[in-house]
C-alpha positions in Angstrom: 0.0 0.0 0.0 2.3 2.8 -1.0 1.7 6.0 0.0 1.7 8.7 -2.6 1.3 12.1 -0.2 0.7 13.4 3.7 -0.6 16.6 4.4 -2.6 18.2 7.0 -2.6 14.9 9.0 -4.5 12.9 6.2 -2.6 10.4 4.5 -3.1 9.2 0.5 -2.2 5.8 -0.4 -3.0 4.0 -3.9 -3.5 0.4 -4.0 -1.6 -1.8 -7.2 -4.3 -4.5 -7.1 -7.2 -2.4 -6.5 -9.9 -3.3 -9.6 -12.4 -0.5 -8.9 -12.7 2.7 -11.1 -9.4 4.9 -10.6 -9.4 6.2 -7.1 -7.3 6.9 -3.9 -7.4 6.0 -0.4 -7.6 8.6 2.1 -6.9 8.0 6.1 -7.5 10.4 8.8 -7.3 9.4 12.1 -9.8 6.4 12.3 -11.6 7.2 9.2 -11.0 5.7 5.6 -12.2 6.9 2.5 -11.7 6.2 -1.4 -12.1 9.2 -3.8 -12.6 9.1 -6.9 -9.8 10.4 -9.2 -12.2 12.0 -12.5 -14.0 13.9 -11.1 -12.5 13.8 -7.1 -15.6 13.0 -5.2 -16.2 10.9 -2.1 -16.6 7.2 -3.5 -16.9 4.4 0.0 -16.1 5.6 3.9 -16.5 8.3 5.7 -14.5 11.6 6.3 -15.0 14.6 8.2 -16.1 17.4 6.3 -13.4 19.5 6.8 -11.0 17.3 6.0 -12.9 15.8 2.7 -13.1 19.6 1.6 -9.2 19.3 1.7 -8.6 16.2 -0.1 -11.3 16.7 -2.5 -9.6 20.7 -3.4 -5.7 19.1 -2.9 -7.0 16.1 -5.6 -8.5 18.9 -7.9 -5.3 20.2 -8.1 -3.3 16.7 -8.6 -5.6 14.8 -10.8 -3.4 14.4 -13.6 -0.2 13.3 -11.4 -3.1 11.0 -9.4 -4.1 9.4 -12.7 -0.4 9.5 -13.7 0.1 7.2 -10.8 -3.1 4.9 -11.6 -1.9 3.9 -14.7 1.6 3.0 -13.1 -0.1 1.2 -10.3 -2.0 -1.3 -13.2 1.4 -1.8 -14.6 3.1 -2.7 -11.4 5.4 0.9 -12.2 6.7 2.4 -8.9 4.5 5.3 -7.4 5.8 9.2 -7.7 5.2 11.3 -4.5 2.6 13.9 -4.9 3.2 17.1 -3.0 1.0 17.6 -0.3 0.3 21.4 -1.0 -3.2 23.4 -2.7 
């Protein structure tokens, strides 16, 4: 489960076996989400709304690195970082 970014205490992770649509996994504390990559929405979980406002803006402004890294993950390619800043 490599994780891709880390910001404001929420971590993102992408999954190479995952079979779903393109998406990312977001952990905050005790709560786990998966958002959607096009267009970032809230897909399964739960997230406080402050924090879902944050992913959901930081993945607006990463979508193409975060598909970038989607297509590596279904090719078994390493992951590249995504900065954690808006």
């Amino acid at each position: 489960m490599p994780e891709i970014s880390r910001f404001h205490g929420i971590t993102i992770r992408m999954y190479y076996d995952d079979r779903h649509q393109p998406h990312f996994h977001a952990y905050f504390g005790d709560y786990t989400a998966l958002f959607t990559i096009d267009p970032p929405a809230l897909y399964v979980g739960s997230m406080p709304r402050r924090q879902q406002h944050i992913i959901l803006g930081w993945a607006e402004v990463h979508q193409s690195e975060l598909m970038d890294n989607w297509l590596r993950a279904r090719t078994g390619s390493p992951l590249q970082r995504i900065e954690g800043t808006l």
